[in-house]
Residue, then its C-alpha position, 0 to 999 in steps of 0.5 A: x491489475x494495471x489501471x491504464x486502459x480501465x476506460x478504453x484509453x490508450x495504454x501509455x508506454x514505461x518511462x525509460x529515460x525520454x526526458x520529452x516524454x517523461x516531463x508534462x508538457x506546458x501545453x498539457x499542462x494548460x490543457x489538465x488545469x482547464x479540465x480541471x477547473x472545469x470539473x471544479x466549476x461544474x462540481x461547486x455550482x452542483x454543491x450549491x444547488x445542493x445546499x440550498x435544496x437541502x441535499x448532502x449529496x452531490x446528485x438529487x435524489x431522482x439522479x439522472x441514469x447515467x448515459x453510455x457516454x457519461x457512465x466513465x465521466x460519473x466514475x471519474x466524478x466519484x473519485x474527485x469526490x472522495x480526494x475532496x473530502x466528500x466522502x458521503x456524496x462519493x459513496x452515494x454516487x457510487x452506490x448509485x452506479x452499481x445499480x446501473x448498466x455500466x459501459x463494458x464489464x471492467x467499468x461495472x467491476x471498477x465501481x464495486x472495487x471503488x466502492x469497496x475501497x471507501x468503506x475499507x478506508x472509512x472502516x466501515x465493515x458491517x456495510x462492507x460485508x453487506x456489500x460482498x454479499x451482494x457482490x457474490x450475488x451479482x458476479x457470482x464469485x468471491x468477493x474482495x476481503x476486509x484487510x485487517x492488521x495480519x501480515x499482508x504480502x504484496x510483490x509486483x514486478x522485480x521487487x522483493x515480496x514484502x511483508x508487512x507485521x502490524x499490531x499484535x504478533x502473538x500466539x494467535x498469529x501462529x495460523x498466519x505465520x505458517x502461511x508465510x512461512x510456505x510462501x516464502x518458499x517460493x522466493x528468493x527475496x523478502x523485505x520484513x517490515x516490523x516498525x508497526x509491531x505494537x506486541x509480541x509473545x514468547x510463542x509468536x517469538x519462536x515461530x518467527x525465528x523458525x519462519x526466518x531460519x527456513x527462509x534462510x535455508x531455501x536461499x532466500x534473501x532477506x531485507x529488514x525494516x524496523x528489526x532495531x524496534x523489534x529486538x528492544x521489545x524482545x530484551x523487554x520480553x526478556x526482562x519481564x518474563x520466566x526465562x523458562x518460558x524465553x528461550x524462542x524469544x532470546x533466540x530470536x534477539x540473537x538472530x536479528x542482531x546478527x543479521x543487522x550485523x550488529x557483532x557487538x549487541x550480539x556478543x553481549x546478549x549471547x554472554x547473558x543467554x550464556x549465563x541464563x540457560x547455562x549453554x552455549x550461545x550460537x555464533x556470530x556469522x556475518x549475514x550474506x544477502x541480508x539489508x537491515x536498511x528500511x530504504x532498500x528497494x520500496x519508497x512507502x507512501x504515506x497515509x495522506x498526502x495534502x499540499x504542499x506536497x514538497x516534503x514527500x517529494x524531497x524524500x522520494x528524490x533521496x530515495x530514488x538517488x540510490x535506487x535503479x527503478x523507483x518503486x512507491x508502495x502504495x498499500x498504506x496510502x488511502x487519499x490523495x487531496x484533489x489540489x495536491x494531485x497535479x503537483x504530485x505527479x508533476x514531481x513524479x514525472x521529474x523523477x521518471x526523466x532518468x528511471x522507470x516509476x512504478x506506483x504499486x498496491x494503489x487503492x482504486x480511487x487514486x489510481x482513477x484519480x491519478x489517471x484521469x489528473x495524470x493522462x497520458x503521462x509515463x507512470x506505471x501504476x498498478x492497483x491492489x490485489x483483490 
């Protein structure tokens, strides 16, 4: 779901290249950093008033009920809140809200989905599922789910599905990976992403392989991120395991140093699988359609981003350098530091002077953020699936 349009504004058009439009203006500028400082000024002379009351919270304990006019401006609120690092005053606030009338469907939705996020960032899953529960009360429909460390895939526009392994990939994955497997089917490009795998397993090793020669067979194009991790944990495997039990996984190490075309690493493994198993090692075929390079297609956000924020800058402008349509993952991102948002989207807007930006798989509390910060500037950002 696109945010733009979540509070009745215009919709702003892609960049494509309009440098005019694509730069912040300096009197928009001007015009952002006083209704930010205003925001400011109005949230610090609350959080004083607070204090000397002895409130945690950003509103008193009988708050106002929001007016029609100010239902969007509290969701704001919470926002800044939160990349403030107030958080509790932000769950509060936001708690608050869903008990009351918002001004249309999507704004009274949009408060859950945020709220939702912030006990998803803050781990908390207890009141998470106490909240679902009410959710399905409310709305009478599922749900969003707890996003644990399974492999998760997210796609948006023409970019490749991406698959994301993390923590554990061992026989208990095996449900997950048959699920992968099907849904691989109906694509034609993946980007497998590995450097987060922390274990793996001889079972999970041979059900991956089978996964990737499917893929392959159905045309799919493959993309590989982290597989030099992966296959130094697979020799390991190898090293410390019957090799009665090893084959899927000498198997799979001879897959993956074929497809990042390594020909040396993959002669040298297939001799010693050769002589383990007493058969003949698969032949080496250079790979067509495969990119073993983690800076193919997707920038991938960090976790937080603080000020300065010139280090994440200079590596986007080295990755947008070889990339038509800037695509910034966004799923890994939980919070963007409130001072650290105008130069972030200053950047951002630089970069879009000659190439659409599209910002993907944001959380819900940025991408309010960023819109209310951003206005109507040219980026394209696109929130998580639920």
């Amino acid at each position: 779901m696109k945010i733009f349009g979540l509070f009745g504004k215009k919709n702003a058009p892609q960049i494509k290249n309009n440098p005019s439009q694509s730069t912040f203006p300096s009197q928009q500028a001007q015009d952002t950093s006083k209704k930010i400082d205003a925001i400011e000024s109005e949230m610090s002379a609350e959080f004083r008033k607070n204090i000397s009351a002895g409130v945690s919270s950003v509103f008193l304990e009988e708050p106002t009920i929001p007016t029609a006019d100010s239902f969007p401006q509290l969701i704001e609120e919470s926002a800044i809140l939160f990349a403030s690092g107030q958080t509790t005053a932000a769950k509060e606030l936001l708690e608050h809200l869903i008990k009351k009338t918002a001004n249309t469907p999507l704004q009274e939705q949009l408060v859950w989905w945020m709220l939702f996020d912030l006990l998803q960032t803050e781990c908390m899953p207890a009141a998470f599922e106490k909240l679902a529960l009410e959710y399905a009360n409310h709305f009478e429909t599922s749900p969003p789910q707890w996003l644990d460390h399974q492999p998760q895939i997210t796609s948006h526009g023409n970019a490749p599905y991406k698959l994301t392994f993390s923590g554990k990939l061992i026989a208990e994955s095996l449900p997950q990976l048959e699920k992968l497997r099907t849904a691989g089917y109906e694509y034609k490009r993946v980007c497998l992403h590995f450097e987060a795998i922390t274990e793996i397993d001889t079972i999970s090793c041979t059900e991956l392989l089978d996964v990737i020669l499917s893929w392959q067979a159905h045309g799919c194009e493959l993309t590989l991120s982290g597989a030099e991790s992966l296959a130094d944990q697979i020799r390991d495997l190898t090293l410390h395991t019957n090799a009665e039990h090893t084959n899927g996984a000498w198997l799979l190490l001879i897959e993956l140093l074929r497809l990042m075309n390594n020909a040396e690493a993959h002669d040298e493994i297939c001799i010693n699988y050769s002589i383990a198993f007493e058969v003949s090692p698969p032949q080496f075929i250079a790979p067509a359609g495969v990119n073993a390079s983690n800076a193919n297609d997707f920038f991938i956000m960090p976790t937080l981003i603080i000020s300065p924020v010139e280090a994440v800058l200079q590596a986007l402008i080295k990755h947008a350098s070889t990339q038509s349509t800037l695509i910034i993952d966004c799923s890994q991102l939980i919070r963007v530091e409130f001072t650290a948002v105008l130069p972030l989207l200053n950047g951002l807007s630089k970069l879009g002077e000659n190439k659409t930006v599209e910002l993907h798989n944001m959380n819900f509390l940025v991408a309010v953020l960023l819109k209310l910060i951003g206005g109507e500037r040219n980026l394209s950002i696109f929130t998580r699936r639920l």
